[in-house]
C-alpha positions as CSV (number, residue, x, y, z in Angstrom):
1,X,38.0,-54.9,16.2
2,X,37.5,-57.4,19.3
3,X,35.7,-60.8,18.2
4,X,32.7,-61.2,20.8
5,X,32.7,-65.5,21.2
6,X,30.3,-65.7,23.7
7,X,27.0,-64.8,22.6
8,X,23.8,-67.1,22.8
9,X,23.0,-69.4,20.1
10,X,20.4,-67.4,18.1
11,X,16.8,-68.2,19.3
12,X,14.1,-69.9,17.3
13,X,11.6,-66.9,16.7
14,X,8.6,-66.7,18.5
15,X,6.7,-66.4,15.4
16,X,8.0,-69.9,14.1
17,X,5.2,-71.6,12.5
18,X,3.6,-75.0,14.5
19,X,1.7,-77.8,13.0
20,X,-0.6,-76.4,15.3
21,X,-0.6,-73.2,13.6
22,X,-1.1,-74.9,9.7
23,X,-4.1,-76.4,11.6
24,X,-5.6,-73.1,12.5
25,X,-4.1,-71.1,10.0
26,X,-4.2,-67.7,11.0
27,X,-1.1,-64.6,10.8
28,X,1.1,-64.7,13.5
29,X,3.5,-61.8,12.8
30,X,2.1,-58.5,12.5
31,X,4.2,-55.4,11.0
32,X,2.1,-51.9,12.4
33,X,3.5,-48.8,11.1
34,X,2.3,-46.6,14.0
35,X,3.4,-43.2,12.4
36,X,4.6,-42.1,9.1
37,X,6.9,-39.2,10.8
38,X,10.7,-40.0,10.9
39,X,13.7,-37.8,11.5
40,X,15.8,-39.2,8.4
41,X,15.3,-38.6,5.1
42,X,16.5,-42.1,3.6
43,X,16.9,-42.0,-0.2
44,X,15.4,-46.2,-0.8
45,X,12.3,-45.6,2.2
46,X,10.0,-47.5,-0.1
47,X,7.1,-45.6,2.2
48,X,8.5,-42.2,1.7
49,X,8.5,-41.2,5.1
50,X,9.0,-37.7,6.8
51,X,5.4,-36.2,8.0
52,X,2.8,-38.0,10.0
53,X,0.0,-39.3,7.9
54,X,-3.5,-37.0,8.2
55,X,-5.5,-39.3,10.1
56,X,-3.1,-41.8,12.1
57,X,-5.3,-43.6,14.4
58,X,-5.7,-42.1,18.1
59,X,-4.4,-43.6,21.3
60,X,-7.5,-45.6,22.0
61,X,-8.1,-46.5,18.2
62,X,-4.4,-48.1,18.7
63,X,-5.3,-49.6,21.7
64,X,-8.3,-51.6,20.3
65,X,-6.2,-52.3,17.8
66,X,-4.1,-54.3,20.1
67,X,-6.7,-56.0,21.1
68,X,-7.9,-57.2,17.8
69,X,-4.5,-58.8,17.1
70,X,-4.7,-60.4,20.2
71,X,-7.7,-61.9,19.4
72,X,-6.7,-63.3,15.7
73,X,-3.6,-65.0,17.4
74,X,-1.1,-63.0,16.3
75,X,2.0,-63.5,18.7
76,X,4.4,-61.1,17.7
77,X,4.2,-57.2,16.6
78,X,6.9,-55.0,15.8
79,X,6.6,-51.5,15.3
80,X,7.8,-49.4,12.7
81,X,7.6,-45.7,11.2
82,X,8.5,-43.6,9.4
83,X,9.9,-43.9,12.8
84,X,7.6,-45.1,15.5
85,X,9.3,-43.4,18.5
86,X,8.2,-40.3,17.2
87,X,5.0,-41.5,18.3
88,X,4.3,-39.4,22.0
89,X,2.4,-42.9,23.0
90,X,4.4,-45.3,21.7
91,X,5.5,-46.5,25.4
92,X,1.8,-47.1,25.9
93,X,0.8,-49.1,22.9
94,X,3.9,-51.2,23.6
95,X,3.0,-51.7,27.2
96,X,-0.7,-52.6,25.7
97,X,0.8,-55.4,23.5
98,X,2.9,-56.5,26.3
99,X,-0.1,-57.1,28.7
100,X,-1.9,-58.5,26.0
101,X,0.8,-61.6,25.6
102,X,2.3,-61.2,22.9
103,X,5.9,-59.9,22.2
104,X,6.9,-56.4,21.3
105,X,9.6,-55.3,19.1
106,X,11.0,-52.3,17.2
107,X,12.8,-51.2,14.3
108,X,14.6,-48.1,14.0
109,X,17.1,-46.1,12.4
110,X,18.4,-45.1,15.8
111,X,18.9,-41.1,15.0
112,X,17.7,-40.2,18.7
113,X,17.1,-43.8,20.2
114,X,17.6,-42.2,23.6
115,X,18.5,-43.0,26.9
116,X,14.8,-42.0,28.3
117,X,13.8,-43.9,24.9
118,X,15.4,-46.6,26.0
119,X,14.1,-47.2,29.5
120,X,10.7,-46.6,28.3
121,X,10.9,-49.5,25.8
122,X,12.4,-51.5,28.9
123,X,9.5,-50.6,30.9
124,X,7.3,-51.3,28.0
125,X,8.4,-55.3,28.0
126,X,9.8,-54.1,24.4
127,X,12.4,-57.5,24.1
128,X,14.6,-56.8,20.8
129,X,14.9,-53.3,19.3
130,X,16.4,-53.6,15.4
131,X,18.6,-51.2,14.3
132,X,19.3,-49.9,11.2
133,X,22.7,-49.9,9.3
134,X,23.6,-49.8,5.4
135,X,26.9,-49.6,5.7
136,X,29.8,-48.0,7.0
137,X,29.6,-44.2,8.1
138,X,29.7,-42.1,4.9
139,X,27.5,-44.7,2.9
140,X,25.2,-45.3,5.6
141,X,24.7,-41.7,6.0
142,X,24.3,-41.0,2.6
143,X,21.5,-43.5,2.3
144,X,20.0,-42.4,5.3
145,X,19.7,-38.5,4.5
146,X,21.8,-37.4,7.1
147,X,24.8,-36.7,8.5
148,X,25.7,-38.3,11.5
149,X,23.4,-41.2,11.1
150,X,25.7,-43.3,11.3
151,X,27.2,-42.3,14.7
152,X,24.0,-41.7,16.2
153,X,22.7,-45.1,15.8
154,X,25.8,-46.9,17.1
155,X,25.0,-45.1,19.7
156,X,21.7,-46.3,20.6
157,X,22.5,-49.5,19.6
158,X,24.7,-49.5,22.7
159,X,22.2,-47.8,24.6
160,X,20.1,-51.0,23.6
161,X,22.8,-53.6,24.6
162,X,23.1,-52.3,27.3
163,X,19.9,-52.7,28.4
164,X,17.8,-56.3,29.2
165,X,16.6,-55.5,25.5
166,X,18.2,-57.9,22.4
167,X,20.4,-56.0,20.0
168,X,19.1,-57.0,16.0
169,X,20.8,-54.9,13.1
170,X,19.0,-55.1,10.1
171,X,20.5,-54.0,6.7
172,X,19.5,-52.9,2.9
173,X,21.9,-54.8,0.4
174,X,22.3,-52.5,-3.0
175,X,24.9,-51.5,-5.1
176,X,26.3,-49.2,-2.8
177,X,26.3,-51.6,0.8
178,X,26.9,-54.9,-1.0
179,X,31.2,-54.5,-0.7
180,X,31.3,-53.4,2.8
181,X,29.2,-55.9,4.0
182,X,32.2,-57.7,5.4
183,X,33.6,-54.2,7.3
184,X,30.0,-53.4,8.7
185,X,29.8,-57.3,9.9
186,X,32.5,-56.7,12.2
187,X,30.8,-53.6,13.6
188,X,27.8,-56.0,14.4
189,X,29.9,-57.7,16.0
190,X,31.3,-55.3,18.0
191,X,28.2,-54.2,19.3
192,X,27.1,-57.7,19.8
193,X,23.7,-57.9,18.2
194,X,21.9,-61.2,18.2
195,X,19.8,-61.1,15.2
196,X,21.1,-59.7,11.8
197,X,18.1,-59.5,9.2
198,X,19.3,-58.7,5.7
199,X,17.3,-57.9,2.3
200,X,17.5,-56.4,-1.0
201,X,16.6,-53.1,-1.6
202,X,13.1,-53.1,-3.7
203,X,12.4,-49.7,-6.5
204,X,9.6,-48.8,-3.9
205,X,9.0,-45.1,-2.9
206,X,12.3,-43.5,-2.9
207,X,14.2,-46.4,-4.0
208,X,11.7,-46.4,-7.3
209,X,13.6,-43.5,-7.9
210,X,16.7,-44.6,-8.2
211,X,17.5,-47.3,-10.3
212,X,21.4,-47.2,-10.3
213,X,21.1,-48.2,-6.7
214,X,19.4,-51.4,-7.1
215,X,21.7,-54.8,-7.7
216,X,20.8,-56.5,-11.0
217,X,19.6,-59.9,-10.4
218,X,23.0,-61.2,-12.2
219,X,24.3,-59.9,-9.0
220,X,22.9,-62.1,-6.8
221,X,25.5,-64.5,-8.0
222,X,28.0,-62.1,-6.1
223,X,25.5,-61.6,-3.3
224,X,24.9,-65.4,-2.3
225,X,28.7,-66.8,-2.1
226,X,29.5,-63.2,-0.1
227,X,26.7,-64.2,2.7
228,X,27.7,-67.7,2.6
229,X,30.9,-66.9,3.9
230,X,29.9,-64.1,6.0
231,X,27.7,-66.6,7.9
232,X,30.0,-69.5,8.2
233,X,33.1,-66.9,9.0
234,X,32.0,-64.3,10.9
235,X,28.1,-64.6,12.4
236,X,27.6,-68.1,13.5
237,X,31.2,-68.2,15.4
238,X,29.7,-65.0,17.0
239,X,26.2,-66.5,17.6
240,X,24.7,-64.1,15.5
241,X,21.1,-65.5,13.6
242,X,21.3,-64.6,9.9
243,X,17.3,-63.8,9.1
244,X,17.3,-63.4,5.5
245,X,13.6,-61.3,4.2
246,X,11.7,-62.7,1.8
247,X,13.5,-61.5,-1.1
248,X,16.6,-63.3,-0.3
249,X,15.8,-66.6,-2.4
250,X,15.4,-69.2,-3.8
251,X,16.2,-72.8,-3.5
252,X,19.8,-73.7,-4.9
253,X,23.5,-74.4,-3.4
254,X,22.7,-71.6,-1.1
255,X,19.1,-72.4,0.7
256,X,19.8,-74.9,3.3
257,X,22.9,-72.3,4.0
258,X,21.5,-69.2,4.8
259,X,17.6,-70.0,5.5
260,X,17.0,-69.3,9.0
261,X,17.0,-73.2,10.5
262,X,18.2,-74.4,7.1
263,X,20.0,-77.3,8.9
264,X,16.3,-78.5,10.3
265,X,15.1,-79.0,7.1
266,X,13.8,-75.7,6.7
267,X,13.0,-73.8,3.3
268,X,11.4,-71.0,1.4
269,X,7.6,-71.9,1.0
270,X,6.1,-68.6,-0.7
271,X,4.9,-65.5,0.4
272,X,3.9,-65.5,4.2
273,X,2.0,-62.0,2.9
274,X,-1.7,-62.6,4.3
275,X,-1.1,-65.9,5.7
276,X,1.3,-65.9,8.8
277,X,1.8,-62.3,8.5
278,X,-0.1,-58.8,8.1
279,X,0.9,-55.1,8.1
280,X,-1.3,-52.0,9.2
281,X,-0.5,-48.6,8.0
282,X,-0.7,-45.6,10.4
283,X,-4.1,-44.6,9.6
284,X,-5.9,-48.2,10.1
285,X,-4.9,-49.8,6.6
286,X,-5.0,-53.3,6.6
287,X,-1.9,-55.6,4.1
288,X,-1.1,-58.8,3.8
289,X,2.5,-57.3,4.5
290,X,3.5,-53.8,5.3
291,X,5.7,-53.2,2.3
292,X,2.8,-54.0,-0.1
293,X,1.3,-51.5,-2.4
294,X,-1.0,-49.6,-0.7
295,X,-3.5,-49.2,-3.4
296,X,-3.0,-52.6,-5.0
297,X,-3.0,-54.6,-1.8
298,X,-4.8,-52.7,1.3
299,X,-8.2,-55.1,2.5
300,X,-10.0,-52.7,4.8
301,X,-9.4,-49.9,7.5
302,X,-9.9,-51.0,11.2
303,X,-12.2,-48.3,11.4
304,X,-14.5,-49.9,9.2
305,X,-13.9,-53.4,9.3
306,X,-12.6,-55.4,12.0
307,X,-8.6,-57.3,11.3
308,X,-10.3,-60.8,11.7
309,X,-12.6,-60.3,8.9
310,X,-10.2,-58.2,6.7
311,X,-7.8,-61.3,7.1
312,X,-10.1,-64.0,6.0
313,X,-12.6,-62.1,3.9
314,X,-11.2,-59.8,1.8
315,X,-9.6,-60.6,-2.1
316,X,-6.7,-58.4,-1.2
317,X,-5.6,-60.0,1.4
318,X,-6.8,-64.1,0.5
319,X,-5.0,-63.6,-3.0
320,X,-1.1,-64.1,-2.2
321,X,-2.5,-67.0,0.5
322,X,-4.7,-68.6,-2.0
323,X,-2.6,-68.4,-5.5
324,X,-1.6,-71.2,-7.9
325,X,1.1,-72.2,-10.0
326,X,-1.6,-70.8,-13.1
327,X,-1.3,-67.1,-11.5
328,X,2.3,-67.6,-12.4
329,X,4.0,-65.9,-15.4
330,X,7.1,-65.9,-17.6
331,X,10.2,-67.6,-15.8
332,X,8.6,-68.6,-12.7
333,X,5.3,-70.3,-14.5
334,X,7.8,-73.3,-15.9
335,X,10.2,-73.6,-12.9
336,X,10.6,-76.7,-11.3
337,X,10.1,-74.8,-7.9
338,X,7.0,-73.0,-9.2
339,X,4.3,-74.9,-6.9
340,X,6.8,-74.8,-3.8
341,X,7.8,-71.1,-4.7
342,X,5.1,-69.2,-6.3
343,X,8.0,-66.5,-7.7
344,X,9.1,-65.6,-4.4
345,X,8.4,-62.5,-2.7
346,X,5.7,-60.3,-3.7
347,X,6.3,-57.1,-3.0
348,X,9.2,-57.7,-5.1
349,X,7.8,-58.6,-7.9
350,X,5.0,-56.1,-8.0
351,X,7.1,-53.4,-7.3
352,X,9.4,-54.1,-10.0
353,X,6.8,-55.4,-12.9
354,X,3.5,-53.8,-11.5
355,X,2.0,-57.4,-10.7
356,X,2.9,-60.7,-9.1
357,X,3.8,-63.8,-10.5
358,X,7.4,-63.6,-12.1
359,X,10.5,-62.7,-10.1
360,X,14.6,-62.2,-12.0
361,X,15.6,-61.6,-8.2
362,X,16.3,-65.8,-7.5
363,X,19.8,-67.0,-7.1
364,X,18.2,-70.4,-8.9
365,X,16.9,-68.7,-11.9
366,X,20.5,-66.7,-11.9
367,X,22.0,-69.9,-11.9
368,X,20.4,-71.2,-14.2
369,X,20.6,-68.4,-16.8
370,X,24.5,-68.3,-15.9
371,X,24.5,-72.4,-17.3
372,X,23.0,-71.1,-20.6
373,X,25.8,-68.1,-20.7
374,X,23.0,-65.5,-20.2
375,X,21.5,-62.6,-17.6
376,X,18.7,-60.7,-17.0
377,X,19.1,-56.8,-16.4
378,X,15.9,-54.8,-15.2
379,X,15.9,-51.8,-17.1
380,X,13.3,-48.6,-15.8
381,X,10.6,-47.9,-17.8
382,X,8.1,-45.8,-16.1
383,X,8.8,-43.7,-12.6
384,X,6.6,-43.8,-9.9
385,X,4.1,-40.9,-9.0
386,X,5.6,-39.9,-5.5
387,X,3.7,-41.3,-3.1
388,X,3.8,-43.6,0.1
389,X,4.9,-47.1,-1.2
390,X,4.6,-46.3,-4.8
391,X,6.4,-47.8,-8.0
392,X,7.6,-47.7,-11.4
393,X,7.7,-50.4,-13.9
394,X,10.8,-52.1,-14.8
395,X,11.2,-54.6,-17.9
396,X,13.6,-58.2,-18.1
397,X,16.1,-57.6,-21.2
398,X,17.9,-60.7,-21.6
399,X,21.3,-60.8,-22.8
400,X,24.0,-62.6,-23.2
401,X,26.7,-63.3,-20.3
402,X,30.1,-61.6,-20.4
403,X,33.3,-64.3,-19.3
404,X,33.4,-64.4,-16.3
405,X,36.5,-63.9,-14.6
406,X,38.2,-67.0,-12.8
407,X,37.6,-67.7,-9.5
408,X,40.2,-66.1,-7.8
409,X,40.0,-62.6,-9.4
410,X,36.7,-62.1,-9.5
411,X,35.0,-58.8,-7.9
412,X,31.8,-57.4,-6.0
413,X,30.9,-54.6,-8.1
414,X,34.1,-54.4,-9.3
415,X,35.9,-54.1,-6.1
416,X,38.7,-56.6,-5.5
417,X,38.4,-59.6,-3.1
418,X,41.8,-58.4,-1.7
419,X,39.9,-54.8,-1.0
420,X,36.8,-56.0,0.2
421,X,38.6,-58.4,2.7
422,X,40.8,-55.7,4.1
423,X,37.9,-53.0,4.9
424,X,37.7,-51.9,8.1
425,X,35.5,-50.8,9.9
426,X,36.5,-47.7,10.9
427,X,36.7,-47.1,7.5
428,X,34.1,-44.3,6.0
429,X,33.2,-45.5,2.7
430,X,34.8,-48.7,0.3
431,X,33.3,-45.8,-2.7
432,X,34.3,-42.1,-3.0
433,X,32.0,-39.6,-2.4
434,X,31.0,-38.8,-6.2
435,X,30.0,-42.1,-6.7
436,X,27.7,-42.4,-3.9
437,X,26.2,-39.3,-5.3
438,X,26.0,-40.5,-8.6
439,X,24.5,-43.6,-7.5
440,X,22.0,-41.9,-5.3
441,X,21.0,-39.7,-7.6
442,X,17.2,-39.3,-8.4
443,X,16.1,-40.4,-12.1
């Protein structure tokens, strides 16, 4: 594939927070899920997507809406499903936030991102559009629920570069996409995104599921060094901005690295859930973040109370803002990083353990076990009840640390440097087909 070598230095995010912002101290970033419908069927969707919710807020509900976030400051909104182009007045509520100053954004899996689609967002004042890839073509489309899901959104991602609209790719990193990372890096490339955001998958909905698709947070020492040099090889050459989610963490060789403005000084400092960011659910519920528990973690409904006073009056939402190094547990509670850190991200951590506080997903803490010649493993103990952004329960077993291979011959998941390295592409898959199927499959 061509190397692009021209593209703009990646652009601080509108978002970005200002000492004028810590003054006032309200969200900045708002995460709307504006329909619950999609047209994939992904097997991790931690909101287990497909139909429209029964009561998803009307035209001019969602318009007020807009204007409430307005109101509270917020600066930026993307908009999300299921799959929010389903929506027949998406264009509009775009167009709304657009007037209203602040900038509009999608995420998508791209099945039918089309041309129409396309010059609507443009004439919305839509400026970036993230697209969705795990992987290369048979992975991608086995974690997607379709075939063809692949193909189809290349194909509106350069629909979308072709436009005045930023490219972003955003991508799931499991068991399955971890070794062709490097493979579907180049194909970013290709289509010359500027933004690639990046995060773990998270035993939420679907993903809850199925446990022998989620990494084991001994992996992360595999993960870190593999986006370390995917970074300094292959996406800042290309001017591409790595934006690593919340549950890429913490602290360690790796932070000033990969943390987006890591150079400037800047680091991890806790859960944004609440504080510079909220989500709102389809039918007016009201997070701290959108990939919360709904039952644990939902403030209000706009219909009955208004986003400002959800945001700065409700437990629910004032909790992850307002939380201490005592509402820590286990590992995290006696980490030197605990006050800085407060275990990471919490959606993670509920979502694995049922409650906040404690997080095994932390290259430090992997680090750190790896010094003492140990790991922790999260083994399922309870499934999850089948609902929108539901969970199981997972449990820490800690064991001790197989001998580690020398540098040189060690593996990601067991696949060889050498064959990671040499992916292409083009390829379809690093894994055979049974083995996607065997990792995909529901337990």
């Amino acid at each position: 594939m061509t190397t692009i070598t021209t593209k703009p230095r990646a652009r601080r995010p509108v978002r970005a927070v200002t000492p004028e912002d810590l003054e006032r101290g309200t969200p900045l970033y708002c995460v709307w899920e504006i329909t619950l419908a999609c047209d994939l069927g992904c097997r991790h969707c931690g909101s287990r997507a497909g139909k429209a919710r029964p009561d998803e807020l009307s035209t001019k509900e969602c318009l007020e809406v807009v204007d409430q976030l307005a109101k509270l400051g917020i600066r930026e909104v993307t908009l999300i499903g299921g799959e929010a182009y389903l929506r027949e007045d998406w264009p509009e509520i775009a167009a709304e936030i657009t007037r209203q100053g602040m900038v509009c954004s999608m995420t998508t899996g791209g099945r039918d991102l089309s041309a129409e689609r396309v010059e609507q967002a443009v004439a919305s004042g839509i400026k970036l559009i993230s697209v969705s890839l795990d992987g290369l073509q048979q992975t991608h489309d086995a974690l997607r629920g379709r075939k063809g899901a692949f193909e189809s959104a290349l194909a509106s991602a350069k629909r979308i570069a072709d436009s005045p609209i930023r490219l972003g790719a955003n991508t799931q990193i499991n068991r399955l996409s971890l070794p062709e990372l490097p493979a579907l890096v180049d194909v970013l490339v290709e289509l010359g995104i500027n933004a690639w955001q990046i995060q773990l998958t998270v035993p939420m909905g679907r993903a809850a599921d199925r446990p022998e698709l989620l990494l084991q947070p001994y992996d992360l020492l595999e993960v870190f060094p593999l986006l370390a040099y995917l970074k300094s090889t292959k996406l800042t050459p290309n001017g591409i901005g790595l934006y690593p989610g919340n549950n890429i963490g913490y602290f360690g060789p790796y932070e000033q690295l990969l943390r987006f403005r890591g150079e400037e000084g800047v680091h991890w400092s806790g859960c944004s859930a609440g504080k510079w960011s909220i989500g709102l659910e389809a039918d007016g519920k009201i997070k701290g973040c959108p990939s919360l528990p709904t039952q644990h973690y939902t403030g209000a409904n706009v219909r009955d109370l208004s986003i400002a006073e959800t945001v700065a009056t409700t437990p629910e939402l004032k909790y992850l803002r307002e939380r201490t190094v005592e509402d820590l547990w286990g590992y995290c509670r006696t980490c030197y990083y605990a006050a800085e850190c407060k275990a990471g991200c919490s959606w993670t951590s509920h979502s694995l353990l049922g409650k906040t506080g404690n997080n095994p997903y932390c290259i430090h803490r992997a680090m750190d076990f790896e010094r003492r010649g140990q790991r922790e493993r999260v083994v399922k103990v309870e499934g999850a009840s089948g609902k929108p952004f539901d969970t199981g329960r997972f449990e820490i077993v800690v064991e001790d640390l197989e001998e580690r291979a020398p540098l040189e011959l060690r593996t990601i998941l067991g696949r060889s440097q050498e064959e990671v390295a040499s992916l292409t592409g083009d390829a379809p898959s690093i894994w055979s087909l049974e083995h996607i199927r065997a990792a995909l499959k529901s337990r």
